[in-house]
N, C-alpha and C positions, 0 to 999 in steps of 0.2 A: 733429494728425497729417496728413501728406501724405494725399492721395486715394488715390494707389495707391503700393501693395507694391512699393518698390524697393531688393531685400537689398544691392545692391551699394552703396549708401549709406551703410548704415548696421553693415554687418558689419567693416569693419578698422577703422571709428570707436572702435565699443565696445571691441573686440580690444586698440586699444592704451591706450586707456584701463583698460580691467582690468588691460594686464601694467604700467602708468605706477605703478596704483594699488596694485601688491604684490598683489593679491588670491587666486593662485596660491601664496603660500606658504601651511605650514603654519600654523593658530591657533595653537598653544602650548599648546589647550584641547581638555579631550575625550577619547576612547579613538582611539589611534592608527590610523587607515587608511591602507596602503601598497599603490602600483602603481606594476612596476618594468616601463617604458615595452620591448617587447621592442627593444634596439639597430636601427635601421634602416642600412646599408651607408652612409657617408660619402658615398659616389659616386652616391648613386642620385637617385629623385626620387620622389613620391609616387603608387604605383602603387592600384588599388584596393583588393588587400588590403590594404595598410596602409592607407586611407581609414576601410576597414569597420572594421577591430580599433581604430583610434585614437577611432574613433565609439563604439565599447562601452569602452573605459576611461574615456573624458570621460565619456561618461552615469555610467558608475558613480562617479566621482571627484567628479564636484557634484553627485549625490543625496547622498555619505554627506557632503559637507563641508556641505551645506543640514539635514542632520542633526545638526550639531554635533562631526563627527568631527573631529577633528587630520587632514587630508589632506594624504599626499606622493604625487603622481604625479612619479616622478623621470624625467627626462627624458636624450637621450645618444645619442648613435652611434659604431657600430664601424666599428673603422680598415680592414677588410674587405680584409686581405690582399691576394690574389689581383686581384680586382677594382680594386683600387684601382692596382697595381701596375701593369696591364694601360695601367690608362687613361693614366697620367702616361708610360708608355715610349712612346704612342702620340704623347701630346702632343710630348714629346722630340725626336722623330723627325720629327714634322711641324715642326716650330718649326726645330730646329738641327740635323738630319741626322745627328745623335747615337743611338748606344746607350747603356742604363745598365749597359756593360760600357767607352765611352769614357769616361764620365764617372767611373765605380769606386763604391763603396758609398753613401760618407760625403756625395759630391756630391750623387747621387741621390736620398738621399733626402733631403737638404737639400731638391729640387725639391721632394716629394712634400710636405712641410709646407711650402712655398710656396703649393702647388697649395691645400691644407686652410683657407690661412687665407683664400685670394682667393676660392674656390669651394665650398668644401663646405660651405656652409650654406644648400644651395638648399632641403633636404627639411625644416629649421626650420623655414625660410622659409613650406612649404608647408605646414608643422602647426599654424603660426601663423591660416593661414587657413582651416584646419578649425575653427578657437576649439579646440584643444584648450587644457587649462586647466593645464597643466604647470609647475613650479616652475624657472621660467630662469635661477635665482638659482642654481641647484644641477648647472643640465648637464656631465654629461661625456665625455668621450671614451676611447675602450680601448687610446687612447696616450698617456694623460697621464702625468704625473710620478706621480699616487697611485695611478692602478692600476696603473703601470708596474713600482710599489712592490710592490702586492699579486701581482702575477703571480710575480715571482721569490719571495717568500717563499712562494709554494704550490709551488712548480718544487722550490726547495730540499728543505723539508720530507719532500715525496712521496718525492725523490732518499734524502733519510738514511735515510727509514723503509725503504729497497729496494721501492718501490713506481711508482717511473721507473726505467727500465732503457733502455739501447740495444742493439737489437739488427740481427741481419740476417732482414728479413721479406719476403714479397708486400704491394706494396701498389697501389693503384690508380694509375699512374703517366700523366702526361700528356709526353706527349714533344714538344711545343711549350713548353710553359711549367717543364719543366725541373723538375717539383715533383709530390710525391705528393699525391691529394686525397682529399676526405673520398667517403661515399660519396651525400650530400648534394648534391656537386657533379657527381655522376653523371648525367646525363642518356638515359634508356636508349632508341633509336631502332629501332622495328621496319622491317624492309626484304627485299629479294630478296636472298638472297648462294648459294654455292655450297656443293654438301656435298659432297666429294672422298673415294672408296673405294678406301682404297690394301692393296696387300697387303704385307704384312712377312712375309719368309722367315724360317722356322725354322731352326734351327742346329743345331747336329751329325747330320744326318739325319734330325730327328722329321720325322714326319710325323702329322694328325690321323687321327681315328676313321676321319672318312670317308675316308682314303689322299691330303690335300692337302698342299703341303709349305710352306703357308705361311696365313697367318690375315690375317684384313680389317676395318681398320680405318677408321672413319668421321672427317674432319675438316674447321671450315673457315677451319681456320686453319696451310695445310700446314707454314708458315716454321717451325712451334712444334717441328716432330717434329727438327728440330737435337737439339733439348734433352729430347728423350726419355727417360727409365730405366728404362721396363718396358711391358706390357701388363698391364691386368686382366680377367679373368674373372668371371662369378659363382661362389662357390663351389658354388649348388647346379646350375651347368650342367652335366648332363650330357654334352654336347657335347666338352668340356674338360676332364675333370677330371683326363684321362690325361695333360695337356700343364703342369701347375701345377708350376712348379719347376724347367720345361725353359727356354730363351733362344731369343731373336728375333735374327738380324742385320739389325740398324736400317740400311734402306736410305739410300745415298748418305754414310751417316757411317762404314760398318765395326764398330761399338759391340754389343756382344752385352749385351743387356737382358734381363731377367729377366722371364717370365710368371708374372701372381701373382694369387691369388685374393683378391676384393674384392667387397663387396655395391653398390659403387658402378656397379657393371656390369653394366647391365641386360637379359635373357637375352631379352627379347621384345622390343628395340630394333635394327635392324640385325643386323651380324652377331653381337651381345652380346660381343665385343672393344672396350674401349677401349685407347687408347693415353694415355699417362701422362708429363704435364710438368710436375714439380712446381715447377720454378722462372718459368712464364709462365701459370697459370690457379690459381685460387683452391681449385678441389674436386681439382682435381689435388694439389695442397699436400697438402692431406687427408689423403688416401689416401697422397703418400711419406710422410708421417710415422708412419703406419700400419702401414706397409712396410718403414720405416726406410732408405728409398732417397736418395742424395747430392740435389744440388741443381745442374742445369746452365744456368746462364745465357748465353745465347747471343746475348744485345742487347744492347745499348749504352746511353746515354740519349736518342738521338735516336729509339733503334727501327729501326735499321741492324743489321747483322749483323755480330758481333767476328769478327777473324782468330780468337781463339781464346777460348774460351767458358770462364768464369769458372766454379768448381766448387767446393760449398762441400758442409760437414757438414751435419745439422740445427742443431745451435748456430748455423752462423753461424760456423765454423773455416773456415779452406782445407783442402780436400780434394787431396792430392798423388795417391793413388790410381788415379784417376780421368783418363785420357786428356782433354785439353782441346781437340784439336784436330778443327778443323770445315774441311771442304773449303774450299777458298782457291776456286772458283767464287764464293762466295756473300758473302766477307768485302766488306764496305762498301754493300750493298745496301740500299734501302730495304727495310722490311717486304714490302709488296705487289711491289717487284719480284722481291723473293726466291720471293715465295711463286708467282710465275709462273713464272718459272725451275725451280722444285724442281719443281711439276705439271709442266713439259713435260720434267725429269729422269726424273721418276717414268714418265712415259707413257713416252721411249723407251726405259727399261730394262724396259717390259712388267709395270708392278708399278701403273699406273691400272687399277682394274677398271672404274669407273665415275664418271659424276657425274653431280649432282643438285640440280636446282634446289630452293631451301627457303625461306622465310618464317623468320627471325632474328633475334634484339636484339641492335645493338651498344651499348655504353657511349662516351657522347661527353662530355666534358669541357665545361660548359654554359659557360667563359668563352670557351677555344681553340676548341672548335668539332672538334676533334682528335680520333681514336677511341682511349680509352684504353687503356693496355696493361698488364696484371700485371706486374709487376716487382721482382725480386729487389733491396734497396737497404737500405743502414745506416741503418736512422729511430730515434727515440725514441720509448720507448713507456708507457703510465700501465697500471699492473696493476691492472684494476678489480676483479676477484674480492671483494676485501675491502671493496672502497665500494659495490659491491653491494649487501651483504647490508642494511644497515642502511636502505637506500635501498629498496627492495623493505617491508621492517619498518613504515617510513613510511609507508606508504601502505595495507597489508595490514589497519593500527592504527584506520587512521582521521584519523593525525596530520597529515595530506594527502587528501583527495579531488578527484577528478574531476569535471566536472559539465558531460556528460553521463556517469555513471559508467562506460560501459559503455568508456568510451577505459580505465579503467584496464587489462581485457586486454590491448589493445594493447600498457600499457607495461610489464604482469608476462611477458611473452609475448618482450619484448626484453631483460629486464634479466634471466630464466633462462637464457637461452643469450648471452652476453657473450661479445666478442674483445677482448683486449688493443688497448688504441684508438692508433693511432699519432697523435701529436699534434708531428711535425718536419715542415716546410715549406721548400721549397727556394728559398726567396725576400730578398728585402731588406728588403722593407716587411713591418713585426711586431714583437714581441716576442723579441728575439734571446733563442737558448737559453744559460742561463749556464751555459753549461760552457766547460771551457779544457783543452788537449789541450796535451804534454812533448812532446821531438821522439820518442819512442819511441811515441807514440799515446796514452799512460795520461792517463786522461778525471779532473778535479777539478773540482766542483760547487760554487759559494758565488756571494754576492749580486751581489760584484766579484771583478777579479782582486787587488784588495790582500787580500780575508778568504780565498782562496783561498790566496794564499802563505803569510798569516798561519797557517790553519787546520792548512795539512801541510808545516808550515816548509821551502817552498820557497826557496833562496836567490834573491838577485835575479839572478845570470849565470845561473838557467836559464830558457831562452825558452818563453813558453805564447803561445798561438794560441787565442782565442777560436772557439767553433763558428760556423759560418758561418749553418746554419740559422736559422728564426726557429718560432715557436711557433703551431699551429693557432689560425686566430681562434676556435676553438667554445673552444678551451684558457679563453681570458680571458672569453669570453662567458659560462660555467661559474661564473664569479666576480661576476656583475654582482649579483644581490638586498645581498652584505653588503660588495664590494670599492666600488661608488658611496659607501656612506656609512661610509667609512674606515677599515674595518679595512687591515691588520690592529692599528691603534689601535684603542685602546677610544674612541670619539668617542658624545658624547652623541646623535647621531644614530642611532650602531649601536644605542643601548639602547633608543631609544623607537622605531624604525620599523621595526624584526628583530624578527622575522619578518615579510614582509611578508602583505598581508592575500591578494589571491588575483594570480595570474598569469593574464593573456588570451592566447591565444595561436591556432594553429592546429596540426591535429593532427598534421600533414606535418612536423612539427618535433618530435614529442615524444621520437623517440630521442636527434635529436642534440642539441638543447639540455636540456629539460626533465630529461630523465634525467640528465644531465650537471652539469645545478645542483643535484638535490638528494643528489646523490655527494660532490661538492665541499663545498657547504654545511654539508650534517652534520661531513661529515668535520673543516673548520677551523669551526664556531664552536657545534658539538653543535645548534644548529637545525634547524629546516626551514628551507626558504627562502622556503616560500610555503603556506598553510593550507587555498588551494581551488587548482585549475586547472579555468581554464574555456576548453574546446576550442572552438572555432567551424569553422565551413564555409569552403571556399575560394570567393570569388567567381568564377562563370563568366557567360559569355553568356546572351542569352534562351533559345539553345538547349542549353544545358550544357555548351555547349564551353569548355575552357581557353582564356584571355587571352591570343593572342603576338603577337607583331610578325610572326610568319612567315605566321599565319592572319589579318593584317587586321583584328583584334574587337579590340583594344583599345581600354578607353574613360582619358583621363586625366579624374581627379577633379576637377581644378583647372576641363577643359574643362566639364563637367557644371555649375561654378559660376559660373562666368564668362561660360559660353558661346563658342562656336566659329563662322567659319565655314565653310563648305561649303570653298573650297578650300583652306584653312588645315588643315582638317581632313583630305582628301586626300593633302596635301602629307607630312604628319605619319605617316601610316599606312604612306605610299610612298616615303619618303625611303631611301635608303641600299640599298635591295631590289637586290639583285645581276641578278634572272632579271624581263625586261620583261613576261615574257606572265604572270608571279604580282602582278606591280605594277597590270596593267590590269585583273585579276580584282578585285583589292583594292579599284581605284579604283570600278570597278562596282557594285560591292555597297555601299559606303559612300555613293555616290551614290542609289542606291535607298534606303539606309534613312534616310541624313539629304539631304534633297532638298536643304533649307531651311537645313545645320547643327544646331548644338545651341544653341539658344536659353539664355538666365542660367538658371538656377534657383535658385541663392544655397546657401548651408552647412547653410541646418536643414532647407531641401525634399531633399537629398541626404542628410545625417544621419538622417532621420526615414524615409528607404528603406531604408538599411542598417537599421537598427533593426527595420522590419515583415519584413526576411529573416532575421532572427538567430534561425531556427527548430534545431532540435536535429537537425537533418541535415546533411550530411558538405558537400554542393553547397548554394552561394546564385547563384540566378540572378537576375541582374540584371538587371531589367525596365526601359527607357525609360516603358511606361506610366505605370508606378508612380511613378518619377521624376514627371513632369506630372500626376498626380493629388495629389502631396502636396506641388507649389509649387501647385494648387489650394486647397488646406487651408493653406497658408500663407496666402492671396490670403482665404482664408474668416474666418479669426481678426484677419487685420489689417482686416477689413470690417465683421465682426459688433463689433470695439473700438471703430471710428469712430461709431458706432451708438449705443454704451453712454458714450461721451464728450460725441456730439452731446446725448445725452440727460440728462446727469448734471454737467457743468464750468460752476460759475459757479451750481448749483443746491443744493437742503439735500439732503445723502445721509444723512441721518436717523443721523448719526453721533453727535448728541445730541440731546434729546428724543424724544418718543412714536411709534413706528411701529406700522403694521398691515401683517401681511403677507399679501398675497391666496394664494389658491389656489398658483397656478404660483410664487410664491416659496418658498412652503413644499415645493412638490415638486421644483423645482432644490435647493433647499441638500440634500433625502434623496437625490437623485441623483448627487448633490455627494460627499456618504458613501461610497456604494459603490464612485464610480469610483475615490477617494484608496484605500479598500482592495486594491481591484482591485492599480493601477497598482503601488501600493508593496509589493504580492507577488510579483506579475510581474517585480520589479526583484530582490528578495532572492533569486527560486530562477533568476536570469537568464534570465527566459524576456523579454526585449526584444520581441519580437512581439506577443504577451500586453500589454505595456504601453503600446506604442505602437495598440493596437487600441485599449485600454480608452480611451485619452483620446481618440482619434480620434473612436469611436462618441459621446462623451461631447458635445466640444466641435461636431463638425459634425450630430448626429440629432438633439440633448438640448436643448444649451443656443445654437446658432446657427436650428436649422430649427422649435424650438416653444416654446422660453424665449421666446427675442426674439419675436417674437411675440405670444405673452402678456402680454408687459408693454404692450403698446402699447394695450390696451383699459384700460391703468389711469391708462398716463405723457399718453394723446392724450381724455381724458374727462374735461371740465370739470365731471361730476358726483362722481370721483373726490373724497376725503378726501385732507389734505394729508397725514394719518396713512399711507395707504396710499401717496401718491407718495413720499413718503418710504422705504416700506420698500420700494417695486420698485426705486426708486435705490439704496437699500443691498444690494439684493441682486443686481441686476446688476454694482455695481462690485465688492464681494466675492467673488462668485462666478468673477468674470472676475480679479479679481486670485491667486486659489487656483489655476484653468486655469494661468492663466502661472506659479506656481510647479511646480507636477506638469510642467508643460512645457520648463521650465527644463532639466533635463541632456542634454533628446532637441534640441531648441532653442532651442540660449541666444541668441542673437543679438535672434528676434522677439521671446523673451519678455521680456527686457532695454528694448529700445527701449519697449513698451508697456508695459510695469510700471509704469516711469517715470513714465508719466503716469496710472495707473491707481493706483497705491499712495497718493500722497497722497489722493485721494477717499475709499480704503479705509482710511485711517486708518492704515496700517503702513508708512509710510514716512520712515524718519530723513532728516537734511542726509549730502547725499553719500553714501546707500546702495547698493548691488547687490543686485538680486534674487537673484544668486550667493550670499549671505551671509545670508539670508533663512531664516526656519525652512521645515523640508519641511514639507509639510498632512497634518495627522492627523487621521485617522474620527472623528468622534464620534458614539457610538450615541443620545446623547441628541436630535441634531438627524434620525436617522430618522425619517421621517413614512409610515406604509405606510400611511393612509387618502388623505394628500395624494397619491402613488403612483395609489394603485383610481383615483382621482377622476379623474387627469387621464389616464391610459391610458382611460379612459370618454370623456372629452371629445376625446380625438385619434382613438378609433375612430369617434363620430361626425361629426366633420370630415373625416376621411380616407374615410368613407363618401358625403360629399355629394360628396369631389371625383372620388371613382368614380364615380358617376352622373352626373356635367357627359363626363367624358372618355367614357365609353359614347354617351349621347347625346348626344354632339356641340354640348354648353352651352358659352356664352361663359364664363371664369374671373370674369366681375364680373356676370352676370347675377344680381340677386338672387331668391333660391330659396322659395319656402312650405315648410316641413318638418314631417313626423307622425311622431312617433314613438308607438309601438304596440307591444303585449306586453310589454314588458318588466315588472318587479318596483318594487313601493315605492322601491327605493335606484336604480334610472334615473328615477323622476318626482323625490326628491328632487335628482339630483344636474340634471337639466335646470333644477327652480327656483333651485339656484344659480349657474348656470353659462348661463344665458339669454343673457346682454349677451358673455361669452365667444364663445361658439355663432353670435351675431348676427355680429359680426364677423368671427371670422376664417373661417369659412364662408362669408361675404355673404350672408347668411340674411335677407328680408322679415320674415319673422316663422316661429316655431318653436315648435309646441305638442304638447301631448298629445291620443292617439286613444283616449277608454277604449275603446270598441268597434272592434275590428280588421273586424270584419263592416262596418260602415260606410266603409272605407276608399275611398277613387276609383284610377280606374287609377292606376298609380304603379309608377318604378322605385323598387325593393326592396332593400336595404344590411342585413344581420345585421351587431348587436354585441352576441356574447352571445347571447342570447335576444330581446333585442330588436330592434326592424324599424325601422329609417330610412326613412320614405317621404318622394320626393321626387315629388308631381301635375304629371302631364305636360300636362293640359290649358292650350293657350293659349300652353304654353311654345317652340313649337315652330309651325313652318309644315310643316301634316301633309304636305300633296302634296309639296312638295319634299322634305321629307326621304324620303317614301320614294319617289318616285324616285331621289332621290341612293343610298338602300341597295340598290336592286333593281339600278343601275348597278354597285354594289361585285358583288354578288351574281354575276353576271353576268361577272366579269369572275375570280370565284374559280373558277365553274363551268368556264371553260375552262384557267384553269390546271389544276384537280386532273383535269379528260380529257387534259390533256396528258401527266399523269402516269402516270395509270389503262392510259393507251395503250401507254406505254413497260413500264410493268410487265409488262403484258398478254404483252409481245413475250418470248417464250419463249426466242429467241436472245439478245438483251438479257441476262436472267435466267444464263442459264445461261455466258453468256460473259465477262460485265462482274467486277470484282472483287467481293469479298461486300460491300466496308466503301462500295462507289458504290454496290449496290442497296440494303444497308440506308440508307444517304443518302435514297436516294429514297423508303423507304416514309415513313422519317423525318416528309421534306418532307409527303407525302401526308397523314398523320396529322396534321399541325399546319395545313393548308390545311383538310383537312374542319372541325377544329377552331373555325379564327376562321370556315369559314363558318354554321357553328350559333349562332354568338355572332349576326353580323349578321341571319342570318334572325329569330331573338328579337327583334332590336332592330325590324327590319322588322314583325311582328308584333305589338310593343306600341306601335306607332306606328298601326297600322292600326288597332288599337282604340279610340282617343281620339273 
């Protein structure tokens, strides 16, 4: 083995060798285990959540396959609508000064699967060099020919059973991108906006209680009140109650509206008047429907203002009724300019009462950037009511769990109150919806347009116009656990990997996907789709803060493996930043925390971080420490191998004939026990932390800082039996060859490379094996030793006892020591007589005996283990005068620290002015100064007595 630890070496090595070598598909053997990789965006690149979530399905996916399970981790990315569309019209436009309205449909997206096959496979690319261990044999994508298949025949279906409907709805509208969104793609921004107090005159002479002739209304969104149809009240305000039933004339439009009583109008907010638009706010909807009040739309798609405003029933009819027309001031307006215009209408008609600055959320469109607008629009919609209920059933049963259970509220809490989900998209790139429209409008549902004519014997002179829409990407996403493995054929794949085993996900997703697959799911193939869901934490910073480009923290995965530099890394953070004085902030900070860059740290020192966060809490903050402590632990196992190699290659690892096993092998292999129980519980109830602790504590306390060691009084002792060299070789290379399996799913890579050469010593190693494909290590109670255990926690409390007494008084590490021990019981003298040549050594002990009488003792520092006393005689050990000089120096110099402090406390302005958490600071300090100075005066004191 190389001398040092170098992952970048040896990690795309193995990588491609595993994927050359098939190792990634399923056995064929075993009880089936299924992870259906969540789709990651075609367009993206590998950010940290996904780093973290592809780190816990790989561990889980080569623990159960080193178990012997049939493992499918099916792997895949979605064609991500929106996003992707965005990107290629950018490209478009920067390349050939084109729009994909020059180009028309059929070109475009010709480009767009141009763009897919040259470029979108950057974030394989990058799961490649996570080692995720996915079946590449089997990827797919959420525009291919067979799910293409699967998505119309659920469109269809849904359609006949009347359970797709189109209708006219609010939906979250972006008026840059010309498309309704989910509310997933909502991005909600708190900020300072304006809250405008306008008055609406009462009509035919009312006037209120209190003798006003008109009522005040709160908004900050004036442009809306175009679109006005009523006010509400509370119904139990007394204020109003004389006014329910009477009309408003809707300033600037002439519209007499209705006052109406509503609980949605809250009597201790403002004036407890609202005003009421149901066709541009979501709770407004509400309440017309409540009310039974028309629908006036008064935007455009761009968010401009119509010459005349669109008027529709509840259904979704035209409403003739109903005056359409809107002040020709405002027609073609932007939003915001209108909404200027109407405030300085409102103000000179004397009907501003006031304004008011406020703290607000708007909803921003996370591709556009655009502040979204409600909007009345023809979309298609999936009647969930009835995919509900069974979906809720599932989970209520047990036939589905959570884990941490506690997300199941979350998801019973969303799937009791359901909205019919619009799933149409006003885009090119997607799933076109199959329907096909007559010139009279009359809509016909089928796979194509030929089953479509077939279906309602349309002749061929009559023209149908496919729908222009395309299909929500959550629509197909919805399909991914049984639409990857062919439904809706029957494919031998559906029967052995459906159900799959459990879904990794994050919880920020469980309405809109999660809920969403097991609605579908059930629905076409009576399954589940997945038998656990295990919710994980969102990765944040050290200080909890969300990852963005806008705040400068984000870390890339790749960077963290490869390592970065300093200006490369600036460059990356600062790039593209529109506002210069956010760009130098960013550069600042990033200069401060990596002075230096981000140095390698390779795939399993970053796997084996996410791992020790995968705690059952909502936030993972992501520590750089942690990172450099566990490519430390990396640097540990690849040092403590070269050690068990130096000591074992080309020698008898007692693999046949007689061995004798010392002490400390007998109590690594019981140590051996527990941690294999440990870890492989840790792993079954997903607590990854737990797992990654147990081997950590295992491999770097256990069997690198007191194994190794112990063998070396056996491997380095020419009075040694060859019985016994034999059995500390066999039980270093076994023990270390079982390490690297347990270690195998957290880090394949190191455990891989050393296996390799550890296995054959250990005897378990076939021609052209993988530790990948290697049985996982199971407990055996039989090899528990809890005397070998007592013995040697006895022998490391009085080792760790002699090296407290060197570090107290100030003893060289190799000075060898006289040692007493004293008081203790029969089983301390027995376990000294076997453990003398132990003791010698790794202590650097002179010699080590028994005190029967403690009254005979010489001065000596004092070590308890147990009951028993470690004496280490000071005499001779030391040059008295100097050292206590040198302590009266320390002494002396503690004294004026803790007056510095004593002084400040003392100062009563101090005290009383300073904040509480800086004095408690200081008693803090105080307390921990007096502290080491009691220690040193001791030490000073049992010096003087020598």
């Amino acid at each position: 083995m190389d001398k040092t630890y170098q992952p970048e070496q040896i990690e795309t090595r193995w990588y491609q060798r595993w994927e050359a070598d098939n190792r990634f598909a399923p056995s064929g053997e075993g009880q089936p285990y299924t992870i259906m990789i969540p789709p990651p965006n075609v367009t993206g690149s590998l950010h940290m959540g996904h780093a973290f979530q592809d780190t816990i399905m790989d561990t889980l996916t080569r623990y159960k396959r080193m178990q012997g399970r049939n493992t499918l981790w099916q792997v895949g990315t979605d064609h991500a609508g929106i996003a992707t569309q965005m990107l290629v019209e950018r490209k478009v436009a920067a390349e050939e000064g084109k729009s994909r309205h020059d180009l028309g449909r059929e070109a475009f997206t010709d480009k767009i699967w141009e763009w897919k096959q040259e470029s979108g496979g950057h974030i394989t690319r990058q799961l490649r060099r996570m080692g995720a261990s996915v079946d590449w044999s089997r990827e797919r994508f959420t525009m291919d020919d067979g799910f293409y298949k699967a998505v119309q025949e659920v469109f269809v279906r849904l359609f006949d059973e009347g359970l797709i409907y189109r209708g006219k709805r609010l939906v979250n509208w972006d008026p840059t991108l010309h498309t309704a969104i989910s509310d997933l793609e909502v991005e909600n921004k708190e900020q300072q906006g304006q809250f405008w107090h306008f008055r609406y005159p009462l009509a035919d002479g009312v006037t209120t209680d209190a003798g006003l002739d008109h009522l005040v209304v709160a908004t900050t969104r004036p442009e809306t009140l175009l679109g006005d149809t009523g006010v509400a009240v509370n119904p139990e305000d007394p204020r109003y109650a004389s006014l329910i039933g009477k009309f408003i004339e809707l300033p600037l439009v002439g519209r007499r509206i209705p006052i109406v009583a509503d609980a949605h109008a809250d009597m201790d907010k403002g004036s407890g008047c609202v005003k009421i638009t149901p066709a541009h706010d979501f709770n407004d909807y509400a309440v017309g429907k409540r009310q039974g009040h028309v629908l006036i739309n008064v935007f455009t798609p761009d968010a401009t203002i119509r010459e005349r405003a669109e008027v529709f029933n509840l259904d979704g009819t035209p409403n003739a009724d109903v005056d359409p027309a809107l002040p020709a001031a405002y027609a073609g307006l932007d939003r915001y300019a209108a909404r200027e215009r109407i405030v300085a209408d409102m103000d000179a008609a004397g009907l501003l009462e006031t304004t008011e600055t406020v703290t607000n959320t708007l909803p921003y469109g996370d591709r556009s950037g655009d502040v979204i607008e409600p909007l009345l629009t023809d979309q298609w919609f999936v009647a969930v009511e009835t995919l509900a209920k069974p979906a809720i059933e599932a989970v209520e049963n047990g036939d589905i769990q959570f884990v941490p259970k506690n997300y199941e509220n979350m998801y019973f809490a969303w799937m009791r109150d359901l909205q019919d989900w619009c799933i149409s998209r006003q885009l090119w790139w997607g799933h076109r919806i199959p329907a096909w429209y007559d010139a009279e409008g009359k809509v016909y549902v089928g796979r194509t347009e030929a089953e479509v004519r077939d279906k309602h014997g349309l002749d061929a002179d009559i023209a149908l116009t496919q729908d222009e829409d395309v299909l929500d990407t959550w629509f197909s996403a919805g399909l991914w656990t049984f639409a990857t493995l062919g439904w809706p054929e029957k494919t031998p794949e559906l029967a052995t990997f459906h159900p799959t085993s459990v879904l990794v996900t994050g919880f920020d997703i469980i309405f809109f996907w999660v809920a969403r697959m097991i609605m579908m799911t059930l629905k076409f193939t009576g399954e589940v789709p997945f038998k656990q869901v295990y919710v994980h934490g969102l990765v944040r910073d050290a200080q909890g803060q969300k990852m963005s480009k806008s705040k400068g923290n984000v870390l890339d995965p790749i960077d963290l493996i490869d390592g970065i530099d300093l200006e490369t890394l600036v460059a990356k953070r600062t790039g593209n930043m529109m506002q210069p004085q956010k760009a130098r902030a960013i550069e600042k900070a990033t200069r401060a925390e990596f002075p230096d860059g981000i140095e390698p740290h390779g795939t399993d020192a970053l796997r084996f971080t996410f791992l020790s966060l995968a705690t059952t809490g909502r936030d993972v903050k992501f520590d750089m420490g942690r990172l450099d402590g566990f490519r430390n632990f990396c640097n540990k196992l690849w040092n403590a191998s070269r050690y068990v190699l130096m000591n074992t290659e080309g020698e008898d690892c007692g693999l046949d004939g007689e061995v004798t096993l010392s002490l400390a092998d007998r109590w690594i292999v019981s140590r051996l026990q527990h941690t294999e129980r440990q870890v492989t519980r840790a792993l079954e109830e997903y607590r990854f932390d737990l797992a990654s602790q147990a081997l950590y504590e295992f491999v770097w306390n256990e069997y690198c800082d007191w194994y190794l060691e112990l063998s070396k009084p056996v491997l380095w002792d020419d009075a040694a039996t060859p019985q016994a060299k034999r059995g500390t070789r066999r039980t270093l290379v076994r023990v270390l060859e079982a390490i690297l399996r347990l270690a195998h799913p957290m880090m394949p890579f190191i455990s891989e490379e050393i296996w390799q050469r550890v296995a054959p010593l250990a005897g378990t190693a076939a021609e052209d094996a993988s530790i990948m494909n290697q049985p996982w290590p199971q407990a055996d109670d039989t090899r528990l030793d809890e005397s070998a255990e007592r013995d040697i926690e006895w022998l490391k409390g009085v080792i760790v006892a002699v090296r407290n007494v060197r570090a107290e008084m100030n003893l060289a590490p190799g000075k060898p020591l006289d040692v007493l021990l004293t008081k203790g019981g029969d089983a301390d003298r027995e376990r000294l007589a076997a453990n003398r040549v132990f003791l010698a050594k790794l202590a650097k002990l002179a010699s080590v005996e028994w005190l029967d009488d403690p009254a005979q003792a010489p001065l000596a520092a004092t070590q308890l283990v147990g009951d028993m006393e470690v004496l280490v005689p000071m005499a001779d050990l030391i040059d008295k005068d100097a050292e206590i000089e040198r302590l009266t120096k320390e002494l002396d110099k503690q004294d004026k620290f803790i007056g510095g402090i004593e002084k400040k406390l003392g100062n009563e302005s101090f005290v009383a002015k300073a904040p509480a958490e800086v004095v408690e600071k200081e008693r803090a300090k105080l307390a921990e100064a007096q502290a080491s100075r009691q220690v040193l005066a001791e030490q000073r004191d049992k010096i003087a007595a020598l």
